[in-house]
VONUVEX-982518 format. One record per residue: residue number from 1; x, y, z of N, C-alpha, C in turn. Coordinates in Angstrom, 1 decimal, padded with zeros to 4 digits. Atoms other than C-alpha are relative to their C-alpha. Example, Ala and Ser with C-alpha at 12.3 -4.5 7.8 and 13.67 -1.06 7.14 Angstrom:
2
PT_1_000.9_-001.2_000.0_012.3_-004.5_007.8_000.9_001.2_000.0
PT_2_-000.9_-001.1_000.0_013.7_-001.1_007.1_-000.8_001.1_000.8
end
This chain:
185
PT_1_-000.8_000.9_000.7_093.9_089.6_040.2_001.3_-000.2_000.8
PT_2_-001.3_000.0_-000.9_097.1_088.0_041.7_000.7_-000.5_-000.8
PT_3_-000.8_000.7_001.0_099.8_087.0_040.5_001.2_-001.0_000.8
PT_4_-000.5_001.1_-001.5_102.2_084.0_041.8_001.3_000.8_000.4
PT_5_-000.7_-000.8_-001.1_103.7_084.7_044.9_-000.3_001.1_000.8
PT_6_000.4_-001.3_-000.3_101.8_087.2_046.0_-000.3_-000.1_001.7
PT_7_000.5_000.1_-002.0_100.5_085.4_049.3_001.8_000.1_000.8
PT_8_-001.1_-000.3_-000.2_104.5_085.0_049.8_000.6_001.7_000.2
PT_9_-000.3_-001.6_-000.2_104.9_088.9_049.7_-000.9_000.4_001.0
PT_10_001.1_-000.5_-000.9_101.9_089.6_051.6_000.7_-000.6_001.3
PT_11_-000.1_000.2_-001.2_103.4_087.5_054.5_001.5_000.3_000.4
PT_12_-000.9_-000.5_-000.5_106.5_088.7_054.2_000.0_001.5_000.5
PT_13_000.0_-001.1_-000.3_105.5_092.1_054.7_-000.9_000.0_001.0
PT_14_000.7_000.4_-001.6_103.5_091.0_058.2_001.4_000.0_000.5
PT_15_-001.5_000.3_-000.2_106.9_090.1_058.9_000.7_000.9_000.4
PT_16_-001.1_-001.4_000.1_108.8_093.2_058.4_-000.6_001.1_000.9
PT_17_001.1_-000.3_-000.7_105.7_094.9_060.0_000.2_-000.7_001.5
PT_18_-000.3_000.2_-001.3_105.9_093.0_063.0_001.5_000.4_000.7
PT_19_-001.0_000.1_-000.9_109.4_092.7_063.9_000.7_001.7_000.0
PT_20_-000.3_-001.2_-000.5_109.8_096.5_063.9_-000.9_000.5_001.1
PT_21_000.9_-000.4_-001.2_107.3_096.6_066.8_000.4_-000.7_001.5
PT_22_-000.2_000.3_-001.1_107.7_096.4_070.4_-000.5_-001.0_000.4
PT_23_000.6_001.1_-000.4_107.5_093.1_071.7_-001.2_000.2_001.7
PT_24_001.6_-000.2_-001.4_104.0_092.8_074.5_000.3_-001.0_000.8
PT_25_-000.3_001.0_-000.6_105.4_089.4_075.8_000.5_000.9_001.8
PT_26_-000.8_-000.4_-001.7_105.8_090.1_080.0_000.2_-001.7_000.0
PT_27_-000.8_001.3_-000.5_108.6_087.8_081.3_-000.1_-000.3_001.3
PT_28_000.9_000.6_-001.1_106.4_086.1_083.8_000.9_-000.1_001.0
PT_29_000.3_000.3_-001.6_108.2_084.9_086.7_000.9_001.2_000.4
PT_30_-000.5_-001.5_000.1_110.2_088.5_086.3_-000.8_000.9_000.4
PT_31_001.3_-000.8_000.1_106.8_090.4_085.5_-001.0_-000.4_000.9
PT_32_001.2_000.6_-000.6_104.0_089.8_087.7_-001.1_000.3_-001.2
PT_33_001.7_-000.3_000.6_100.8_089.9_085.6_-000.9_000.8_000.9
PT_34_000.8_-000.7_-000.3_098.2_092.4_085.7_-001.4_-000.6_000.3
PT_35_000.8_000.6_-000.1_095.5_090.7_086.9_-001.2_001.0_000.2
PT_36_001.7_-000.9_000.0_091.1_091.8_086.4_-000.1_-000.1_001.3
PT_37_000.5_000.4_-000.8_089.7_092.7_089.2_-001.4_-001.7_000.5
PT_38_000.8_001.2_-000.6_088.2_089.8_091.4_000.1_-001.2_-000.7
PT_39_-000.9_001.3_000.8_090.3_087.1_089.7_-000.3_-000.9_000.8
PT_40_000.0_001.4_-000.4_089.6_083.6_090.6_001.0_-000.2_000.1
PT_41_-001.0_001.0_-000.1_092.4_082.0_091.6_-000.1_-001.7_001.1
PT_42_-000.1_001.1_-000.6_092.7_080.1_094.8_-001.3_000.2_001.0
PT_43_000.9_-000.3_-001.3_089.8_079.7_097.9_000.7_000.1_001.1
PT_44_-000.8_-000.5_-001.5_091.0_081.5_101.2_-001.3_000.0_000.9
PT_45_001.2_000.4_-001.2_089.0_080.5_104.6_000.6_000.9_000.9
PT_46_000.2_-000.7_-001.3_088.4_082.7_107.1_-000.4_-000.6_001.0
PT_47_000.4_001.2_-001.4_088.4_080.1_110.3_-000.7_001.0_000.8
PT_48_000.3_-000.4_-001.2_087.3_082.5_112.5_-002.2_-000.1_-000.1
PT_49_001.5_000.1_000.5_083.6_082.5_110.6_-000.2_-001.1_-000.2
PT_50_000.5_002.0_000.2_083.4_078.7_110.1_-000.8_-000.3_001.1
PT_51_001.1_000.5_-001.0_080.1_077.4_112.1_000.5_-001.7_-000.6
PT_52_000.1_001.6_000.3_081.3_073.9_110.3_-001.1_-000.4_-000.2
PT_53_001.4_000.2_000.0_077.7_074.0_109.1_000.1_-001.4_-001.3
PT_54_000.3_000.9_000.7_078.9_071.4_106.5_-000.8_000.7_-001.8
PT_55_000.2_-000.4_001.3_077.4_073.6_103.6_000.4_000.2_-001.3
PT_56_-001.1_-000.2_001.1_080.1_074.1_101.2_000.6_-001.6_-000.3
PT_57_-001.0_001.1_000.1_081.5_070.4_101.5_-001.2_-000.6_-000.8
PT_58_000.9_000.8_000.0_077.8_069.1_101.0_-000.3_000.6_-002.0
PT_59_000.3_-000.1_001.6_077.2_071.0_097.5_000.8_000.4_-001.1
PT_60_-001.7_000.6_000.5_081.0_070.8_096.4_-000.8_-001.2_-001.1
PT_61_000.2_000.9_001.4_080.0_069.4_092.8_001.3_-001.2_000.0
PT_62_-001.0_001.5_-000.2_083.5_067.4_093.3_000.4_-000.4_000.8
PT_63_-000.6_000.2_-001.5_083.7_066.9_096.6_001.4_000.0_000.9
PT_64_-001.3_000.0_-000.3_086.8_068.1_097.0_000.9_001.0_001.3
PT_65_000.1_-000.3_-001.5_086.3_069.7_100.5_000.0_-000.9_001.2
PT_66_-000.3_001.1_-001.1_087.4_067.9_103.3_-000.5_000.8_001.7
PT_67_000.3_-000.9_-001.4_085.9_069.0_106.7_-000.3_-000.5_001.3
PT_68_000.2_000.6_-001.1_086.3_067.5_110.3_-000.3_001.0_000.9
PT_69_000.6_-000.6_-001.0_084.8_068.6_113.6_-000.4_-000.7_001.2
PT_70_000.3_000.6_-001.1_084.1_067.9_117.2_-000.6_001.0_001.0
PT_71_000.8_-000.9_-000.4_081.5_069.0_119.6_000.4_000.5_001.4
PT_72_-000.7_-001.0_-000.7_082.7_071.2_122.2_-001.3_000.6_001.2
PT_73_000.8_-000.9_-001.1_080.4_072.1_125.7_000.8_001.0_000.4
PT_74_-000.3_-001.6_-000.4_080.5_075.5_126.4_-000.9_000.1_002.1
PT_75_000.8_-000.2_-001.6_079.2_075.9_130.6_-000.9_001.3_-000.6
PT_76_001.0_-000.9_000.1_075.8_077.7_131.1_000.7_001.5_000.7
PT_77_000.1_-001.2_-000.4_076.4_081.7_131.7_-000.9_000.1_001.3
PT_78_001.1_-000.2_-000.7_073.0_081.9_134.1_000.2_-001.5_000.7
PT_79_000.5_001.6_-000.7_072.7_078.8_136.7_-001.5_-000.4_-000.3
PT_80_001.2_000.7_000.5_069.2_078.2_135.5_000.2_-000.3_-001.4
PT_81_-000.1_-000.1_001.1_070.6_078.4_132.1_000.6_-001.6_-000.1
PT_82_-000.4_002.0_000.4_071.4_074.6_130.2_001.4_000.9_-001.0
PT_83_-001.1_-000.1_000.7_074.9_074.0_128.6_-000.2_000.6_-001.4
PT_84_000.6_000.3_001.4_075.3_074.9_125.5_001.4_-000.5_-001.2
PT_85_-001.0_000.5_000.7_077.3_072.9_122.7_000.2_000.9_-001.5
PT_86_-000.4_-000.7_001.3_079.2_074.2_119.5_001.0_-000.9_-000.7
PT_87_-001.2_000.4_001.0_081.3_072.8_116.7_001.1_000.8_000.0
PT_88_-001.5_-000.3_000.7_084.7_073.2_116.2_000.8_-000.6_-000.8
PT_89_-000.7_000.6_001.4_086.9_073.0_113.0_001.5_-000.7_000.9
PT_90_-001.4_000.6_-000.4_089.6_070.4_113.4_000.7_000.0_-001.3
PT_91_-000.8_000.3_001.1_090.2_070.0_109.7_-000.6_000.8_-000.8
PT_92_000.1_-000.7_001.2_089.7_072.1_106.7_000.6_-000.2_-001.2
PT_93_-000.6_000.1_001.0_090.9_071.1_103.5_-000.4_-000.4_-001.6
PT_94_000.3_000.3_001.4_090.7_071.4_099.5_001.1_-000.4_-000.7
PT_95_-001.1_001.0_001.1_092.4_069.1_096.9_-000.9_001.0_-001.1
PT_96_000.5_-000.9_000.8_092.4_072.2_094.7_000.5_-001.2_-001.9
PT_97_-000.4_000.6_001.7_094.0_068.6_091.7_-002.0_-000.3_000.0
PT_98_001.4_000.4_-000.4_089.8_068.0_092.6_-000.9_001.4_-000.5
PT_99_000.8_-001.3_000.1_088.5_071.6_092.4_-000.4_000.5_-001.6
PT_100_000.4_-000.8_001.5_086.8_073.3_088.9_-000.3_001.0_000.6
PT_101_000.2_-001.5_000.5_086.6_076.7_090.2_-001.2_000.3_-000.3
PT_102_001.0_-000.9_000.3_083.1_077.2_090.2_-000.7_001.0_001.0
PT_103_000.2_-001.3_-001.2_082.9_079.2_093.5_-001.8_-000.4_000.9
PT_104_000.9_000.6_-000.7_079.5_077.1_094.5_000.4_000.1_001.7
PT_105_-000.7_000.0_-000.8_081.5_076.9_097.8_-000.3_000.9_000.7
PT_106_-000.3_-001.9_-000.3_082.0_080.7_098.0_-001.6_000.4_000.5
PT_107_001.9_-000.2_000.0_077.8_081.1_097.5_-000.4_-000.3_000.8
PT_108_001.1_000.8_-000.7_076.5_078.7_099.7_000.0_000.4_001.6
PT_109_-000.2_000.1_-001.0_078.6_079.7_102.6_-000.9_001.4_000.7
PT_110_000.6_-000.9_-000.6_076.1_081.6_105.2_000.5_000.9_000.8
PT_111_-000.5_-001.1_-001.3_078.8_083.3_107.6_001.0_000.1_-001.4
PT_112_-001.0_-001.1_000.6_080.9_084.7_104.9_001.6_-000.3_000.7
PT_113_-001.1_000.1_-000.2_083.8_082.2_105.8_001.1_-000.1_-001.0
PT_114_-000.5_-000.2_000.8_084.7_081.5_102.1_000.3_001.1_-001.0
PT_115_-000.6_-001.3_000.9_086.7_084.2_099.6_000.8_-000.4_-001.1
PT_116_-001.2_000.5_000.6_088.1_084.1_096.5_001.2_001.0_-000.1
PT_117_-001.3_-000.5_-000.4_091.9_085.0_096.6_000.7_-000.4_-001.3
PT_118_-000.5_-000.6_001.8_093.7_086.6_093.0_001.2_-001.2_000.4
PT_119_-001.0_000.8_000.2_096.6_084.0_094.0_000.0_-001.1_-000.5
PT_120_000.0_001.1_001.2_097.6_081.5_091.5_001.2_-000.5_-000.3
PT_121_-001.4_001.0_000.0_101.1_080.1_092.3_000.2_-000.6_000.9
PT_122_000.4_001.2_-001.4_100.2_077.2_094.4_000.6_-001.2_-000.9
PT_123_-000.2_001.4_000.2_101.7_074.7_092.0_001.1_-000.8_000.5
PT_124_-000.9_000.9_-000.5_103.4_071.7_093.1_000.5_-001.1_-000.8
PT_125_-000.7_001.0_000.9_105.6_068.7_091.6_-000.6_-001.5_000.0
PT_126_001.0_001.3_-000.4_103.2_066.1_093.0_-001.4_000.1_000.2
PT_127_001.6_-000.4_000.2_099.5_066.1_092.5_-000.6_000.0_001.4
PT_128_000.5_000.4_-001.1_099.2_064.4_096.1_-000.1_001.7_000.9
PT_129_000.2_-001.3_-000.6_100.2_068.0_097.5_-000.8_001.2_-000.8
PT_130_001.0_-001.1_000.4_097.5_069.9_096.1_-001.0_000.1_001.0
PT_131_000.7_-000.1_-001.0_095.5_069.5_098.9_000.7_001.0_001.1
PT_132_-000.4_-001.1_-000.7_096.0_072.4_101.0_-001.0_-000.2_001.6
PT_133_000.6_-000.4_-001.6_095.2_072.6_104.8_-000.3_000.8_000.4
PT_134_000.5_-001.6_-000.6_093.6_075.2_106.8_001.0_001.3_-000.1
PT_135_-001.6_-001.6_-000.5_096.9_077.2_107.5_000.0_000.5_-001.2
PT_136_-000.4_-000.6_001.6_097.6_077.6_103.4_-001.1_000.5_000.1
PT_137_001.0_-000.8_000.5_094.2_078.6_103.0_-000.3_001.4_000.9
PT_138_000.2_-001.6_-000.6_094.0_081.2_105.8_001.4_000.7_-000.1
PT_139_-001.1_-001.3_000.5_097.4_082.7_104.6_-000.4_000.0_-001.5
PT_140_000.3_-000.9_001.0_095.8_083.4_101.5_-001.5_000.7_000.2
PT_141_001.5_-001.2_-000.5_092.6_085.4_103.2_000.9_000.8_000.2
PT_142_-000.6_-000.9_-000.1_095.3_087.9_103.8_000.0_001.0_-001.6
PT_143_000.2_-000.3_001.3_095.4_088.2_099.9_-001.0_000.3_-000.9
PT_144_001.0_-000.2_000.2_091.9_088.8_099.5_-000.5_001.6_-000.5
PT_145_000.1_-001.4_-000.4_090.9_092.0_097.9_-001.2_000.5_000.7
PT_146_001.6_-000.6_-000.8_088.3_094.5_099.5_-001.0_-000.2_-001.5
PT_147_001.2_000.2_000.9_085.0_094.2_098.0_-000.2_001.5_-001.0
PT_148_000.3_-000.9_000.7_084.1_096.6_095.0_-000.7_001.5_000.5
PT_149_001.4_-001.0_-000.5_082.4_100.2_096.4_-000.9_-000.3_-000.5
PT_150_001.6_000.1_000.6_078.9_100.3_096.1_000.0_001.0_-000.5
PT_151_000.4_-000.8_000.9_077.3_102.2_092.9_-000.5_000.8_001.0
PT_152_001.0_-000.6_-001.0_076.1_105.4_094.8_-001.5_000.4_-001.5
PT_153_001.4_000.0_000.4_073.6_105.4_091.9_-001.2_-001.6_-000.1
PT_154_001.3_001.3_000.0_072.1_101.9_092.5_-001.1_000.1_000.4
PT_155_001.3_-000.5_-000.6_068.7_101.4_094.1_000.8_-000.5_001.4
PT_156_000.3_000.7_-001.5_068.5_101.0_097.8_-000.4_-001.1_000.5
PT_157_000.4_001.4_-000.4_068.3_097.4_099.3_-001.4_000.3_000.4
PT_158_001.4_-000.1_-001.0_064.4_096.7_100.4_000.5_-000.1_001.1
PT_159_-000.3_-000.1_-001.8_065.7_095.6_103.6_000.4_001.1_000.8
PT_160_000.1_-000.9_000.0_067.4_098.8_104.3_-001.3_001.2_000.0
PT_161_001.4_-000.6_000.1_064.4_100.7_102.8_-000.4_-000.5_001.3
PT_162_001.1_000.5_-000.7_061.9_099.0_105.2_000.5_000.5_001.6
PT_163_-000.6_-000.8_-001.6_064.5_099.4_108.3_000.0_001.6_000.6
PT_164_000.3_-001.1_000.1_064.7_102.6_107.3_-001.4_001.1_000.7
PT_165_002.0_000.0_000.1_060.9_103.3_107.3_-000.6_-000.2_001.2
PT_166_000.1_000.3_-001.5_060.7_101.3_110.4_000.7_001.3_000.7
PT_167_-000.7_-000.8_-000.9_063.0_103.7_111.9_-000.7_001.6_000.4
PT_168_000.2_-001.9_000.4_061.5_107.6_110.8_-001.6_-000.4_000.4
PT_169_001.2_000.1_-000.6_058.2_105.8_112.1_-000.1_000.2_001.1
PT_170_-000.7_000.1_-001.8_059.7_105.0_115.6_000.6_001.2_000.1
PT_171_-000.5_-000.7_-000.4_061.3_108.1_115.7_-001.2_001.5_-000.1
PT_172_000.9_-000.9_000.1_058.3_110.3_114.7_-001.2_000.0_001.1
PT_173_001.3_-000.1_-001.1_055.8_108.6_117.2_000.9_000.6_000.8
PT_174_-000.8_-000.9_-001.6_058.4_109.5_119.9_000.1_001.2_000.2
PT_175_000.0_-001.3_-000.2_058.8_113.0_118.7_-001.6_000.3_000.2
PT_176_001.6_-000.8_-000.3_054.8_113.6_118.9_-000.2_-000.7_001.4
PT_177_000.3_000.2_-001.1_054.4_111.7_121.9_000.9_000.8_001.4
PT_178_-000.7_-001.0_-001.2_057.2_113.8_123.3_-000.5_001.7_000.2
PT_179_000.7_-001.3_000.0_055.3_117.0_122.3_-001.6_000.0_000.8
PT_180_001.2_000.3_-000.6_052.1_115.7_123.9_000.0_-000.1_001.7
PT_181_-000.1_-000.3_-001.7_053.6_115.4_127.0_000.7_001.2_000.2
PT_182_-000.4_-001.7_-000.3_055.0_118.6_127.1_-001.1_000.6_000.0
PT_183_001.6_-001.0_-000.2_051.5_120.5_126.2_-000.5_-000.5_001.3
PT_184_000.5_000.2_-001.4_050.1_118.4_129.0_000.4_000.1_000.8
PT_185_-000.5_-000.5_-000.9_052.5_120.0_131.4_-000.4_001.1_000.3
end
């Protein structure tokens, strides 16, 4: 049963309840925030790994990778050897006002040029400057953390395994073939 005024007491006594308690508010540009591991923030390129294969720009849901290139002869090593050509990055750039953060990008790329980077104070006063150039993005690969240790109770990769396997085979024929030629001395 209530009686009137009662919700009025009840919230006054939240009230009296709270404001004897230490405030939890961090005064952000004071406090840095504790950020979870492996926080999304911004995408950091590693130029040195970019083949410019075009993979990350091509399944970029908003196409908001920008990526130029020019092809570059390299002279043959061996004089019977033929030239050989390579790509090189001229341009690199994401219009992160374009980007949703779904790390497609990050996935697709096969040399492990893409990273994501816990940094998240890239904003600007003009939308046009959201697009970041190669340079911004390889000074935030600096900011990159290291990758998580591996569980030592996981399983073992098959490929490992197999290499493995491959290896204690190759190394077992050799030890009996090395014992066989010794007896036959």
């Amino acid at each position: 049963m209530s009686f009137p005024g009662s919700g009025l007491a009840k919230g006054l006594a939240v009230t009296l309840r709270t404001m004897t308690k230490k405030t939890v508010t961090a005064q952000y540009p004071d406090v840095q925030p504790e950020l979870p591991p492996r926080t999304r923030g911004v995408i950091a390129l590693l130029e040195e790994n970019c083949t410019v294969c075009m993979l990350c720009a091509r399944e970029c849901p908003d196409w908001c990778i920008y990526i130029d290139s020019h092809k570059e002869t390299l002279p043959a090593a061996d004089p019977n050897a033929r030239a050989r050509t390579r790509n090189v990055l001229d341009r690199f750039a994401i219009d992160f006002s374009l980007c949703m953060y779904c790390g497609i990008c990050i996935e697709v790329c096969p040399f492990d040029a893409l990273f994501w980077s816990p940094e998240f104070e890239y904003a600007e006063t003009d939308i046009l400057e959201l697009t970041h150039e190669r340079d911004k993005l390889r000074e935030w690969m600096w900011t990159v953390p290291a990758p998580p240790a591996l569980d030592p109770a996981a399983e073992e990769p098959k490929e490992i395994a197999t290499a493995r396997k491959a290896a204690e085979k190759l190394a077992a024929a050799a030890a009996s073939a090395a014992a066989e030629a010794e007896e036959s001395e």
